[in-house]
Structures are given as structure tokens and as C-alpha cells.
C-alpha positions in Angstrom: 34.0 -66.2 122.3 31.1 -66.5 125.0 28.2 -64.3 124.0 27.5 -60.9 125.8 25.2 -62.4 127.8 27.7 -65.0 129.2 30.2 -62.7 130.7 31.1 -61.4 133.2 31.1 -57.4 133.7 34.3 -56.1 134.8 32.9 -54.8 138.1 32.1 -57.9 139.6 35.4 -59.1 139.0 36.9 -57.8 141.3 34.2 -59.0 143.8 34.6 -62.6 142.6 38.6 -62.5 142.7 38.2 -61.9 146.7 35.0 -63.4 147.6 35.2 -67.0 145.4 36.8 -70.1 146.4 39.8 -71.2 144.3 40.2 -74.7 142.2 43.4 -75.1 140.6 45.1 -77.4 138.4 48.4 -76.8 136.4 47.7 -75.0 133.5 45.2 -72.3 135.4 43.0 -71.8 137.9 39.0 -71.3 138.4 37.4 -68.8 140.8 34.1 -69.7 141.9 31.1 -67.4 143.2 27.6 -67.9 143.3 25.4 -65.9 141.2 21.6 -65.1 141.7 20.8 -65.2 137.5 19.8 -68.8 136.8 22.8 -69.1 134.3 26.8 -69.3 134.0 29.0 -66.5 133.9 32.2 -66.5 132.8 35.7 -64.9 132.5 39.3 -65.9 130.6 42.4 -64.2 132.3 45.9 -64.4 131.1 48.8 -61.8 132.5 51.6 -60.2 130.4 53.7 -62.3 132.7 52.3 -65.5 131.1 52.3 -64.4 127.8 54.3 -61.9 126.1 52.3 -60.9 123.6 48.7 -60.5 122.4 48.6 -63.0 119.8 49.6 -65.7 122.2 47.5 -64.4 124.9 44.2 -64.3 122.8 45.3 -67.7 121.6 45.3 -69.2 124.8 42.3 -67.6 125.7 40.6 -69.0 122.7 41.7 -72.4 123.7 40.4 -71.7 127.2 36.5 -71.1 125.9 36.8 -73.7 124.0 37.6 -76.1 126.5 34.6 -74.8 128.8 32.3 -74.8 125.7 32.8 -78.3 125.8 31.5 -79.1 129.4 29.3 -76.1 129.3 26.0 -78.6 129.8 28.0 -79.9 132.8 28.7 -77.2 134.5 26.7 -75.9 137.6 24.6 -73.2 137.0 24.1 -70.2 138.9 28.0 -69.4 139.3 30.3 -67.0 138.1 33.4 -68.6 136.7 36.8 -67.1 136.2 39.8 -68.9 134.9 43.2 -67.9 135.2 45.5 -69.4 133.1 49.2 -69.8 134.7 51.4 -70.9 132.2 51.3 -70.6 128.1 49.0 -73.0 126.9 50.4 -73.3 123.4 52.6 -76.1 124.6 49.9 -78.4 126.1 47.8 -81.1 123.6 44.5 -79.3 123.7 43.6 -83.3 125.1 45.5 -82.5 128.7 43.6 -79.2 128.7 39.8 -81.4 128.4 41.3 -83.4 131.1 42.2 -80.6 133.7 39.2 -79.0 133.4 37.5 -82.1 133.8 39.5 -82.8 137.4 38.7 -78.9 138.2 35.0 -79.1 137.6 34.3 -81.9 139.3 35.9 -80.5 142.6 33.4 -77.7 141.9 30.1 -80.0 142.1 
């Protein structure tokens, strides 16, 4: 889980959702806003539609942060970050998942 200080409050995301520009790929998709605090902020999404229920759903999101932990030191700072995932990632090799988010973040640069 990213630490308090690396989230996003849920006030702003509804600001992001509007006002960010979309990457996607297709296991999910990242929203992208600039941010005036000199750090990453981020957010895991997953509907009810995606997921039936909350095991899965945490699971996936657990996979999610994961993934971004990895290329956390590559990542631009000064954004807010919001990924929404689009399909049930408990199917995918955690491998394809590196890769996509790979493909998606450098798009953002």
C-alpha cells in the first residue's frame, strides 16, 4: 500500500478524472495531472463491474502498487496519478503487467 502521504485525497479526484490527460493500455488506464508538491501522488481504481468481489478487487489493486512501486524512481514527479484497471488482472503474468506500465509511462515523459 502507498503510504498516507502518497495518495491521493478523494477530493481531488474527481478534479483529476476531468481535468488529466488519459494513457491507456489493455489492462487499465493512467490519468495524469500536474501537481504543485514536489512528489507523486497516486490512486488504484477498480469497478464492481471489473471485479465481482472484494477479494479480487483488493488483489488486483495490490498487484497494481506493486507494479508502480517498481518504476516509482522513474516516474515523473510533480503529478498526480490514477490508474484504472479495466479488466481482472488475476489472469495476466504479473511480467505483461511490468511491461504495460512500462509502454504507459513512457508516453507520459
Amino acid at each position: 500500500m502507498f503510504s498516507q502521504s502518497s495518495r491521493i485525497q478523494k477530493g481531488d479526484i474527481v478534479r483529476i478524472m476531468k481535468e488529466g490527460v488519459s494513457y491507456h493500455s489493455p489492462s487499465f488506464s493512467l490519468k495524469v495531472l500536474k501537481n504543485s508538491s514536489n512528489k507523486p501522488l497516486f490512486a488504484v481504481v477498480i469497478s464492481k463491474k471489473v471485479a465481482k468481489t472484494a477479494v479480487s478487487r483488493n488483489k488486483n489493486k495490490r498487484r497494481v502498487r506493486e507494479v508502480v512501486k517498481k518504476y516509482s524512481q522513474q516516474i515523473p514527479q510533480n503529478n498526480f496519478y490514477i490508474v484504472t484497471i479495466k479488466k481482472d488482472l488475476n489472469k495476466n503474468v504479473f511480467q505483461d503487467l511490468l511491461s504495460e506500465m512500462k509502454d504507459v509511462l513512457a508516453k507520459v515523459r
